[in-house]
Each structure stands twice: as structure tokens, then as C-alpha cells.
N, C-alpha and C positions, 0 to 999 in steps of 0.2 A: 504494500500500500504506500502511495506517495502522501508523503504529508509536510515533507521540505524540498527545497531543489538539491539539496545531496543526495534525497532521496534518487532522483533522476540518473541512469545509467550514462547521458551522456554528458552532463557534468561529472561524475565520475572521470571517465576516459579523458576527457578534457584538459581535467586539472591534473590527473598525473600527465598526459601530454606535456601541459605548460611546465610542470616541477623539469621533464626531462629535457625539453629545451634549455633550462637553466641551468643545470649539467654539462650541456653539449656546448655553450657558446663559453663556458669555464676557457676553452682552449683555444678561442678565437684569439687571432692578432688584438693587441689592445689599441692599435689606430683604431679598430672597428668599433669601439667602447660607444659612440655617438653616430656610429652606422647600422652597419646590421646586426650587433648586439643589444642595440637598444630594441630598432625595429622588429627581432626577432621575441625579444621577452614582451615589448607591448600588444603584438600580435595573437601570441601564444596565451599571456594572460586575459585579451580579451575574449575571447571561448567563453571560458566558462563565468567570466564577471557578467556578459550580456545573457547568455540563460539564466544565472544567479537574476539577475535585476529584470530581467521578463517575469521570469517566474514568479517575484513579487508583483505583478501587475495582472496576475493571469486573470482576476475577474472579469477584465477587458480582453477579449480575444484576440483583437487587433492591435493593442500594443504590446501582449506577449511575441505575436506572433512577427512586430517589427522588431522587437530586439532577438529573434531568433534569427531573422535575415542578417542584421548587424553578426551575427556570430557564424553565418553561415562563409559569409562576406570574411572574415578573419581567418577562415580553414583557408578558402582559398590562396591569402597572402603570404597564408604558411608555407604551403604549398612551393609558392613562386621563389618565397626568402630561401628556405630550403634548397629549391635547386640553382640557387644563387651561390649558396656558402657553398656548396658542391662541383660548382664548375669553377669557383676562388679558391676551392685546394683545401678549405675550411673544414669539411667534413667529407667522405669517403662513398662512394655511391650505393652500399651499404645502407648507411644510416640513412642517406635521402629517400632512399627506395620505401625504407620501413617506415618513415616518417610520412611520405606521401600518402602512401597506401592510409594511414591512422587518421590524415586530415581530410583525404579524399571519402573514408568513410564514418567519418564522425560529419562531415557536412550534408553527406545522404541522409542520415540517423538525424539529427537539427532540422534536415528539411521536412523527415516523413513525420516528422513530432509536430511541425509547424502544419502541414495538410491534411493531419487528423486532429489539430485541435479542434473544441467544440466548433 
């Protein structure tokens, strides 16, 4: 039974996504520190803060359902930063592969949550 947004499987996935981003960019170049280390932690921690703050608005179906696009809309940047660090030598195609796949299906799972809400 859901009765918080933790409760939610895909704030779950989410948010250890975002913890493991914060791991991976540990070993980014630190010129990146105001580049794609910021952009990749603000991207990552947006997921799950935009379901979090939907999910307190769910009475209104229309503006859960706009902060779920705002989160759908951050998978995909993950995505794109991801195969960024990956072609800058930052991370190993490896880890983009896996991390793709994560945000590529955590944005289907946001979206089919968003076109069965009420």
C-alpha cells in the first residue's frame, strides 16, 4: 500500500540512481567540478525531488502529473550527460551502458505512472 512517495518503487530506483551518480562523478577531473559534475548531480537528484514534490500535490492530477514530466524530462538529460562523461574518457562504456538502460527505464516507469494516474 502506498501511503508516502518512498513508498513509490520508482522513487526508490531513483534515488539510489542519484546516490550512485554521486559515487561515479567522485573521479571526474575537478575542472569538471562547475561542469558536468554539477550538471550530472543536479540532474540525477532531480528524479526523485520532482516525484517526491508531485507526489505531495497528487490530489490535483494535473500537477502530479506535471512534475512527473519535469522528472521524466531529467532521465532523459541523464541519459545524454552520461554519454557525455563516456565519450570524455570520464566513465567506461560499461557504466554508461548500465546507467542508460536505468534512466531509459525508470523514465518509461514515470511515464506509465503519469498515464494511469487517476
Amino acid at each position: 500500500m502506498i501511503q508516502d512517495f518512498k513508498d513509490l518503487s520508482i522513487y526508490q530506483r531513483s534515488y539510489k540512481a542519484a546516490m550512485d551518480m554521486y559515487k561515479i562523478v567522485k573521479v571526474f577531473p575537478r575542472e569538471e567540478l562547475f561542469g558536468l559534475i554539477s550538471q550530472i548531480k543536479r540532474a540525477s537528484t532531480s528524479v526523485p525531488l520532482n516525484i517526491a514534490e508531485g507526489y505531495g500535490k497528487k490530489e490535483s492530477p494535473n500537477e502530479f502529473k506535471r512534475f512527473l514530466m519535469m522528472s521524466m524530462g531529467s532521465c532523459n538529460e541523464m541519459r545524454v550527460l552520461l554519454e557525455m562523461s563516456k565519450d570524455l574518457g570520464f566513465i567506461d562504456e560499461a557504466v554508461q551502458k548500465e546507467y542508460d538502460r536505468e534512466y531509459d527505464e525508470l523514465g518509461r516507469m514515470i511515464n506509465s505512472l503519469r498515464v494511469k494516474w487517476k
